[in-house]
DONUKE-47232 format. One record per residue (C-alpha): residue number from 1; residue in one letter; x, y, z. Coordinates in steps of 0.2 Angstrom, whole numbers. Each point is the difference from the previous one (the first is absolute). Layout:
BEGIN
{NUM,'A',{X,Y,Z}}
...
***
This chain:
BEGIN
{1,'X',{28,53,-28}}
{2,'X',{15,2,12}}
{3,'X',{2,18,-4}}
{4,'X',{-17,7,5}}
{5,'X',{3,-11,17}}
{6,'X',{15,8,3}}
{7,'X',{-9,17,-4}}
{8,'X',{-12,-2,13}}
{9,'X',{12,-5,13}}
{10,'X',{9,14,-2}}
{11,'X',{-13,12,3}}
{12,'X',{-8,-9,13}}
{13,'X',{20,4,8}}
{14,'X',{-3,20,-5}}
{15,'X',{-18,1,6}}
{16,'X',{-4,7,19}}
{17,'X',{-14,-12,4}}
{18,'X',{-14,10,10}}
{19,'X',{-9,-12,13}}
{20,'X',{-15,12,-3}}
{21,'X',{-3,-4,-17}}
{22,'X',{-3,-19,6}}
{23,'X',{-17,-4,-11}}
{24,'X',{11,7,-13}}
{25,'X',{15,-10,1}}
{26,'X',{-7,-18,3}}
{27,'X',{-10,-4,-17}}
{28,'X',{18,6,-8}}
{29,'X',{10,-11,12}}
{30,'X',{-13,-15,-4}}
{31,'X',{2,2,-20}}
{32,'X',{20,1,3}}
{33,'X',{-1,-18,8}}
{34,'X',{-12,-6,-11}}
{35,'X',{11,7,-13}}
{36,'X',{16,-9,5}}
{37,'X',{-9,-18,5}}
{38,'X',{-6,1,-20}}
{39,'X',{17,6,-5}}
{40,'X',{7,-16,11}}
{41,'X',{-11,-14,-8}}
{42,'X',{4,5,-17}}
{43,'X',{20,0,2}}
{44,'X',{2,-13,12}}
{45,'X',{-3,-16,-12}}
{46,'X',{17,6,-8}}
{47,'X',{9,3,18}}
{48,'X',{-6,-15,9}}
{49,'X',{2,-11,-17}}
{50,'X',{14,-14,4}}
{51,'X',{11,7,-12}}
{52,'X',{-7,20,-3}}
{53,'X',{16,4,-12}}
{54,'X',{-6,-8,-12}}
{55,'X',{-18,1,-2}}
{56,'X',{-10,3,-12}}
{57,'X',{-20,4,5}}
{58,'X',{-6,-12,-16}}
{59,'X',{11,-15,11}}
{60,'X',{-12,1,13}}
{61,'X',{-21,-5,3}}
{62,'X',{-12,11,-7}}
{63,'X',{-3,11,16}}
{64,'X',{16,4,1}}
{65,'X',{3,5,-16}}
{66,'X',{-16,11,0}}
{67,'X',{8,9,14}}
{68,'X',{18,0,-7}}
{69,'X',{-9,8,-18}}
{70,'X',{-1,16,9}}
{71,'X',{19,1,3}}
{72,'X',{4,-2,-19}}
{73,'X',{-12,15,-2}}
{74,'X',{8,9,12}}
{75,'X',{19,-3,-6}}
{76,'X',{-4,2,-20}}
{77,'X',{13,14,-7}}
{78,'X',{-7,16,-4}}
{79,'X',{3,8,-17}}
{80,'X',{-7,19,5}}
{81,'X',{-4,10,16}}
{82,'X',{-17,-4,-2}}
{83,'X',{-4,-15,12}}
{84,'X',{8,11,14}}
{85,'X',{-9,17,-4}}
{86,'X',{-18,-8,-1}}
{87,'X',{-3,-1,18}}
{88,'X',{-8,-18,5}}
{89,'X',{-15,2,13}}
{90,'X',{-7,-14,12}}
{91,'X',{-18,-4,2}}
{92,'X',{-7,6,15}}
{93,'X',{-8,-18,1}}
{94,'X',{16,-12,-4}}
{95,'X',{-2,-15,3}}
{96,'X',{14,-14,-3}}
{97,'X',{-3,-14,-11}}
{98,'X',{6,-13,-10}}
{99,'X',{-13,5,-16}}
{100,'X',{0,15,5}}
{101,'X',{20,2,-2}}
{102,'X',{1,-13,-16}}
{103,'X',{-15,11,-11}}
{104,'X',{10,17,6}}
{105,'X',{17,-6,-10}}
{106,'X',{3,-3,-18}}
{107,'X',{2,-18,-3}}
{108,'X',{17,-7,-2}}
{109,'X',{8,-14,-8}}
{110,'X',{12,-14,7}}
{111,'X',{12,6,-6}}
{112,'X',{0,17,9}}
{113,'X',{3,12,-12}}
{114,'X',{-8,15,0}}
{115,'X',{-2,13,-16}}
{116,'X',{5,21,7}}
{117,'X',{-10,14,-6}}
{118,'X',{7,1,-18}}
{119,'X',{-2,-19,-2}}
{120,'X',{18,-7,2}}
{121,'X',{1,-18,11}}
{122,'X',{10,-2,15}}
{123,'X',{5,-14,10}}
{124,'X',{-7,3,19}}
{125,'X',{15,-15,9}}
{126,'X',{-2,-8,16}}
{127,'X',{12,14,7}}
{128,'X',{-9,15,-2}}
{129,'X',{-13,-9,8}}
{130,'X',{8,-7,15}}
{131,'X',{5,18,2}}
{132,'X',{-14,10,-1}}
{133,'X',{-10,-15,12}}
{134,'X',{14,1,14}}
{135,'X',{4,18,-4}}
{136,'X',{-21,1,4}}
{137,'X',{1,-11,18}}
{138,'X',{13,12,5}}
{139,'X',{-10,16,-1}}
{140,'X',{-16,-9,6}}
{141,'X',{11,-3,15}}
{142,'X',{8,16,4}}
{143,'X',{-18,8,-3}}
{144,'X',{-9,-12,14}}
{145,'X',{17,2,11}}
{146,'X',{-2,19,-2}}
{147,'X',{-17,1,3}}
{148,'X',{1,-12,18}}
{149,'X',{14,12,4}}
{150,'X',{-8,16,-4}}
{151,'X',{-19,-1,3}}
{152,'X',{-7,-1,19}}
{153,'X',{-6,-18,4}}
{154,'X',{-17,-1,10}}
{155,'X',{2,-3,16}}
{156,'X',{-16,-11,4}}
{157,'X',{-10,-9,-14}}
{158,'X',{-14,13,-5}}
{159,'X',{9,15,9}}
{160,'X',{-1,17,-13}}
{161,'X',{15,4,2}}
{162,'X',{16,-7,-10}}
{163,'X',{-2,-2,-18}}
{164,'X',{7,-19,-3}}
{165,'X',{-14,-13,10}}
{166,'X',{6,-16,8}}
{167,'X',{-7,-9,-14}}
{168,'X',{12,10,-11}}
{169,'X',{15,-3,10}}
{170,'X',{-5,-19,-1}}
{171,'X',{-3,0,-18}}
{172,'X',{19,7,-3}}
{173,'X',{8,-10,13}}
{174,'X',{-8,-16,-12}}
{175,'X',{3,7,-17}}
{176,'X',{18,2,7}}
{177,'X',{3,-16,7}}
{178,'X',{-7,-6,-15}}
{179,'X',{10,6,-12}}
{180,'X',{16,-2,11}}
{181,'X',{-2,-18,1}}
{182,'X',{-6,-4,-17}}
{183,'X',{12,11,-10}}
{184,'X',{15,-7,-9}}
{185,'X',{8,15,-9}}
{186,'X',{13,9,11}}
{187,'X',{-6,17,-4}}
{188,'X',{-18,-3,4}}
{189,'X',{4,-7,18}}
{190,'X',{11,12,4}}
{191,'X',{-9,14,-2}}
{192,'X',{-15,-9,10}}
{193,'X',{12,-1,13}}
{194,'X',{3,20,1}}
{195,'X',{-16,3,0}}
{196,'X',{-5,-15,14}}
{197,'X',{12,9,12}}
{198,'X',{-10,17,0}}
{199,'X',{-17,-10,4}}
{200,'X',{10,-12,14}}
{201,'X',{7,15,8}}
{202,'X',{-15,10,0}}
{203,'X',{-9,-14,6}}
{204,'X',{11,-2,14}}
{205,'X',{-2,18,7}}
{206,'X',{-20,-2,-2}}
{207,'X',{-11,3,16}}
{208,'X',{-11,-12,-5}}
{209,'X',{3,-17,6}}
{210,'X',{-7,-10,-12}}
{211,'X',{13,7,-15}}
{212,'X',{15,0,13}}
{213,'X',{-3,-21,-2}}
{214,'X',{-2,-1,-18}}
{215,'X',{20,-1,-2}}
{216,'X',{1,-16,12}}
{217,'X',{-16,-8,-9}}
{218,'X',{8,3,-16}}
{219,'X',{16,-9,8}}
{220,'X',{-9,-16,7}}
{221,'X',{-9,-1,-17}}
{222,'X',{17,0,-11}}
{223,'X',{11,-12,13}}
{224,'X',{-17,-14,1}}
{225,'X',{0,3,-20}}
{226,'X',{19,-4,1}}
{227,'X',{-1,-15,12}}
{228,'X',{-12,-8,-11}}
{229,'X',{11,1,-16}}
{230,'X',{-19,-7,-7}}
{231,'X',{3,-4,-18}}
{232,'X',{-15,10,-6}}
{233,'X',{6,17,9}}
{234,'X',{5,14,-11}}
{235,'X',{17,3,9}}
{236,'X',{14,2,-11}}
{237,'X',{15,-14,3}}
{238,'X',{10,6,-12}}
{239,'X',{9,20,-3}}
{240,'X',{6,-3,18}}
{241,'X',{-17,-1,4}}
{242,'X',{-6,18,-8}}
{243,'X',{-7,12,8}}
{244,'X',{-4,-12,18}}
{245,'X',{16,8,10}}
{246,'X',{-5,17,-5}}
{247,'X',{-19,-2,4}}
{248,'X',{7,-10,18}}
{249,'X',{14,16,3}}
{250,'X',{-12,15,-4}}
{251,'X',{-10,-9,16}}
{252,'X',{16,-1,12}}
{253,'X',{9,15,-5}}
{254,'X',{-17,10,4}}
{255,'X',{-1,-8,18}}
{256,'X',{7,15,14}}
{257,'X',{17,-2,5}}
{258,'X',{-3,5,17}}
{259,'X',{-12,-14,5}}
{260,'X',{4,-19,3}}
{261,'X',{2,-1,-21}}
{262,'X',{-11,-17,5}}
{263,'X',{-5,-3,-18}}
{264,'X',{18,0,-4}}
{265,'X',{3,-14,11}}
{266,'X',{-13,-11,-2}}
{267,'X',{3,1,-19}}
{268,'X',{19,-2,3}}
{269,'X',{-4,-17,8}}
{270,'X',{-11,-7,-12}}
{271,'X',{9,4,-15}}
{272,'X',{14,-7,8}}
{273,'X',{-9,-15,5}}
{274,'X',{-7,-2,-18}}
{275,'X',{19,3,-9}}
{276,'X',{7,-15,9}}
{277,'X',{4,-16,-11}}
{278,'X',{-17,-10,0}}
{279,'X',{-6,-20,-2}}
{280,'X',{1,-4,-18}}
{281,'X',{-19,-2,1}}
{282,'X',{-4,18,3}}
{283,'X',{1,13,-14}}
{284,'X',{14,10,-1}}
{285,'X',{-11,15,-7}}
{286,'X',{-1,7,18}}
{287,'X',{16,-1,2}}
{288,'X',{7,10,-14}}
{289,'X',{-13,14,3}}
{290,'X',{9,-1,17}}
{291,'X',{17,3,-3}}
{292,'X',{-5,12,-13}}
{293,'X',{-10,11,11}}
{294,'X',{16,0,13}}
{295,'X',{11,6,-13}}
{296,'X',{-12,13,-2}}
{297,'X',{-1,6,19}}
{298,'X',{18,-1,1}}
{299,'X',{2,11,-11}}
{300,'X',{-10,12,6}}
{301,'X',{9,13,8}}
{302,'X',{-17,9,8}}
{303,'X',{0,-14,15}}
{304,'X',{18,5,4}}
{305,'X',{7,-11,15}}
{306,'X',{-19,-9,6}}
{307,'X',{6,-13,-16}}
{308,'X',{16,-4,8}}
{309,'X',{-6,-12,11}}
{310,'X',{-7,-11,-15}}
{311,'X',{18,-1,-9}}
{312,'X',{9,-15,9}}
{313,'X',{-19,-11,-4}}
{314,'X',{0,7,-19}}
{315,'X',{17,-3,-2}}
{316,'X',{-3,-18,5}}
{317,'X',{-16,-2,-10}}
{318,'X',{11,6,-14}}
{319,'X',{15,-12,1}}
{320,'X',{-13,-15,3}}
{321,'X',{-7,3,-17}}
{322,'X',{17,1,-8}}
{323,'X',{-2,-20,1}}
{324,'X',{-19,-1,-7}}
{325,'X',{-4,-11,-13}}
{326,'X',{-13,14,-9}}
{327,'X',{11,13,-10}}
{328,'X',{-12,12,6}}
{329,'X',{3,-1,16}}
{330,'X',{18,1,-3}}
{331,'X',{0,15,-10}}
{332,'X',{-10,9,14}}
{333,'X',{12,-6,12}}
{334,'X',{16,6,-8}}
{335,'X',{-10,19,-2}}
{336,'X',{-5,0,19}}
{337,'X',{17,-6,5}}
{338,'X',{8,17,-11}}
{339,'X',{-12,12,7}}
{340,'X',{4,-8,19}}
{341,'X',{18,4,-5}}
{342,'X',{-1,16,-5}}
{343,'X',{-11,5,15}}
{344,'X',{11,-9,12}}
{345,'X',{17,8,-9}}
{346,'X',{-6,14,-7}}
{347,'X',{0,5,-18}}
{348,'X',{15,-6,-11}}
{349,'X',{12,14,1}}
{350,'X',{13,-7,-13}}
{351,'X',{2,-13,-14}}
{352,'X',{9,-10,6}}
{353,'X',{-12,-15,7}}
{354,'X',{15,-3,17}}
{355,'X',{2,20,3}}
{356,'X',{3,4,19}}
{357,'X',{-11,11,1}}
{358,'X',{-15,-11,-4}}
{359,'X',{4,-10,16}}
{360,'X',{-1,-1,18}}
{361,'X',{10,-11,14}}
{362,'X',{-8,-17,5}}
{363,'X',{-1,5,17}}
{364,'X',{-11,14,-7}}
{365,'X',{-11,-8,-10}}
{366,'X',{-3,-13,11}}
{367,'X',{-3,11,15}}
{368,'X',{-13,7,-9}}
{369,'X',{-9,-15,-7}}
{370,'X',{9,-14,13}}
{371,'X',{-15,-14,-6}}
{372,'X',{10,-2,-17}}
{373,'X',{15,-4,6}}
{374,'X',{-4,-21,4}}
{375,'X',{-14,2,-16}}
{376,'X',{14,6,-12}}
{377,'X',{14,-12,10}}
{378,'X',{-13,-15,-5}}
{379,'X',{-2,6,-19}}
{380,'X',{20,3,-1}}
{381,'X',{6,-17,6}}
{382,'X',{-11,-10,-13}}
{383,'X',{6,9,-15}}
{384,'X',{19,5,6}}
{385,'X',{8,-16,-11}}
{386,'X',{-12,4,-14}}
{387,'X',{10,16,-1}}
{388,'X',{15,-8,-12}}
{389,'X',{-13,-10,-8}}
{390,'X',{-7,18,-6}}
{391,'X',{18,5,-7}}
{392,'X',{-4,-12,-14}}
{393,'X',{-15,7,-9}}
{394,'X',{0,5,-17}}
{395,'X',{-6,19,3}}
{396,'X',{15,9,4}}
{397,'X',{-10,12,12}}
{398,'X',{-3,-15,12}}
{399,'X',{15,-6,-1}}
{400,'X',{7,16,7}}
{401,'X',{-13,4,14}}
{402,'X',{8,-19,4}}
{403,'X',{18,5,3}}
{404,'X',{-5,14,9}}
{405,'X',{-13,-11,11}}
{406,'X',{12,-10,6}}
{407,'X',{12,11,8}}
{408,'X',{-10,4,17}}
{409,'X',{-1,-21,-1}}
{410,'X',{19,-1,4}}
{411,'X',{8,5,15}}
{412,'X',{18,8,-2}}
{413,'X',{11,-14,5}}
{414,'X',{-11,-10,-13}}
{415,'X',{7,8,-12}}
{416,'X',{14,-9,-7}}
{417,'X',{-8,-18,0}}
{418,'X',{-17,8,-7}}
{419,'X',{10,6,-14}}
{420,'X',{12,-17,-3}}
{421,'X',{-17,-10,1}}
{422,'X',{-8,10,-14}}
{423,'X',{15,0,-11}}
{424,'X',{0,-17,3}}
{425,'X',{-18,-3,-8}}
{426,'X',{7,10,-19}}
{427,'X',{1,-13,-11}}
{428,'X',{16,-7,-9}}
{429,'X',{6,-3,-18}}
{430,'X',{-2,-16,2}}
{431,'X',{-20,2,3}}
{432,'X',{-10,-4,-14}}
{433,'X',{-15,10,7}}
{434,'X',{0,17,6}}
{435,'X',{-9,19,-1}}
{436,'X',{7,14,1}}
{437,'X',{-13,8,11}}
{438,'X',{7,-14,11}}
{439,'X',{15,8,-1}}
{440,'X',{-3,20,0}}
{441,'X',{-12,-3,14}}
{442,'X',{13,-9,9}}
{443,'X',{15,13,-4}}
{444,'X',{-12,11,4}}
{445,'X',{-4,-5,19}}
{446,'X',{18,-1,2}}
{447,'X',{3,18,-4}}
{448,'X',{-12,8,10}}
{449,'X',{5,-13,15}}
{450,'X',{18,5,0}}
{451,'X',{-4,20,-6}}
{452,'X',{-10,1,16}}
{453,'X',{14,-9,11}}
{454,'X',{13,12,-5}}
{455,'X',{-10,14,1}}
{456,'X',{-7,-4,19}}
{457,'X',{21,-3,2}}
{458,'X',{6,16,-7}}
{459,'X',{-13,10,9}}
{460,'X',{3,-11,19}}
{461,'X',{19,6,-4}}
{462,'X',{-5,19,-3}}
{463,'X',{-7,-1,18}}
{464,'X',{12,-9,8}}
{465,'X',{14,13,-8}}
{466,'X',{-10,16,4}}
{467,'X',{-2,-9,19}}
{468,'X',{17,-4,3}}
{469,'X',{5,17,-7}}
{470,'X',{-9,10,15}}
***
């Protein structure tokens, strides 16, 4: 099915489109939508499924699985070159449905096998059909992006001229949405997306007024959906909330970079509003679609410095949710926090997790974000003596993040009672009980204490020598 899709689109991309043959090119642009919208509903029971990488079309209800029989048609092996030279032609009258589409395919038992030309049985697995249903959304997508970004739009409803009505950009604009907020396969989503970003930027250049504001009622539509978190909505909680960021970044990246970037802002503020720790009675739903969708703009190198602004807040949101009670949220945390690191320091440039040149001076980073300096001052001093506690734990990894943690706790003349205290807490051979976590994580902390110190020393008497020297 995806192949003859991608055909289309690619000639669509070689063909010159002459505005004069107009009554010539409409009924052919209305069959390629309808085409595509019939295309969508039979593949998107496998991409909107809960778990799409493994399904099977006999797992679902019966109107799925009269839709889902026409893939397995589709995907059978093919013993000879005939299915490919008999050329296949539609009715001039085709109409979708159900009947019509389960009396048009041989019937097919539960246990999806299908029999080739020469009789021999082959197993049709949930794989080849996950791939051939995402691989299907994709070219559905880039064939309604392509045709938004290639054919004239009218300018007034009614008007002759423009080959893709108002109605027609609607319809798009809501099969996308649709499919970008439903879908739970990766491939599927973002694909939708490439495609949503040709419609959002057209729609943006459009003379006529009432496209220009479909892209901020789409906007208000998915935050109210969001805020609701209602336990009957169709938004995807889980696989960092699908394709929700895409659908929300598609409608901010569009905006001009010259105006006010208004829609920017006011989503900036609500999303931080809504990634902020919550009463306990509230659902956290809205809160993880939150925190993923700010991951997801952070990212986004297309709005450049107008997301700046936004970081100290998300990096708050982020270190809030660190103390959650809902693994969720957690998890969503810890990935906003990485993504607001690497935007703030830039990307890793060595292997080491401490290399130089991953890092800036405090008077730096706080003269560019100064409103974190009391937050992360407030966080620091109820944690700083859990630090040792942490050099203790049975998974090597933390115990080393541990030592190293605790060397920007102690100040230089510290040193040496910081290092007689914590030798003091090793246990001794007459101790009955002890770990030797305890121990390595202890041993530990003292070397990277006193490797620091002597370092900081050596490199204080380098200056002092090259001074005096002059």
């Amino acid at each position: 099915m995806y192949g003859r899709v991608h055909c289309i689109t690619k000639a669509l991309q070689k063909l010159s489109l002459n505005l004069q043959l107009v009554s010539e090119w409409r009924p052919v642009v209305e069959k390629l939508l309808l085409m595509s919208y019939r295309l969508s509903a039979v593949v998107s029971p496998v991409i909107q499924s809960s778990s799409p990488e493994g399904l099977i079309p006999m797992d679902t209800d019966s109107e799925s699985a009269n839709r889902l029989q026409t893939i397995l048609n589709e995907i059978q092996p093919r013993d000879t070159n005939d299915y490919f030279n008999q050329a296949k032609i539609l009715k001039e009258c085709d109409i979708f449905d159900l009947e019509d589409l389960k009396a048009s395919v041989s019937n097919i038992d539960t246990s999806a096998e299908i029999k080739g030309k020469e009789g021999k049985t082959c197993d049709v697995t949930a794989q080849m059909v996950l791939v051939c249903c995402w691989r299907s959304m994709k070219e559905v997508s880039l064939l309604l992006g392509t045709l938004c970004q290639l054919l004239p739009m009218q300018s007034v409803p009614e008007s002759p001229d423009g080959l893709l009505t108002v109605e027609q950009v609607k319809e798009i604009g809501a099969h996308f949405k649709k499919h970008l907020l439903q879908s739970r396969h990766r491939g599927a989503f973002e694909l939708a997306y490439t495609g949503f970003v040709k419609l959002t930027e057209i729609l943006n250049r459009c003379p006529n007024v009432s496209l220009q504001k479909l892209p901020e009622q789409w906007l208000w539509n998915v935050l109210e959906e969001i805020k609701c978190s209602d336990p009957s909505s169709k938004l995807c909680a889980t696989r960092r909330s699908a394709g929700i960021p895409f659908y929300i970044q598609a409608l901010l990246a569009s905006e001009p970079k010259k105006g006010k970037m208004d829609l920017l802002k006011i989503t900036m503020k609500e999303l931080i509003s809504l990634a902020r720790p919550m009463d306990d009675s509230q659902s956290t739903v809205s809160q993880v679609h939150a925190l993923n969708i700010l991951r997801a703009l952070f990212r986004d190198t297309r709005l450049g410095e107008n997301i700046i602004p936004y970081v100290a807040d998300g990096a708050k949101a982020a270190i809030l949710g660190f103390t959650s009670a809902v693994w969720a949220v957690r998890n969503s945390s810890t990935l906003l926090f990485s993504t607001l690191i690497t935007r703030i320091f830039g990307v890793k440039k060595g292997k080491d997790e401490l290399f130089k040149k991953n890092t800036m001076t405090g008077s730096e980073f706080f003269s560019r974000f100064p409103e974190l300096y009391p937050f992360l001052l407030k966080q620091l001093e109820a944690v700083a003596n859990t630090v040792d506690r942490c050099g203790h734990s049975p998974v090597y990894r933390s115990r080393e993040m541990a030592a190293r943690a605790l060397v920007p706790f102690v100040m230089i003349d510290e040193i040496p009672d910081t290092v007689r205290a914590l030798l003091a807490k090793l246990p001794n051979c007459t101790d009955q009980c002890f770990r030797q976590n305890h121990i390595h994580g202890t041993l530990l902390q003292v070397s990277k204490v006193t490797v620091c110190h002597f370092v900081k020393h050596h490199r204080m008497n380098i200056v002092f020598s090259c001074a005096f020297s002059r």
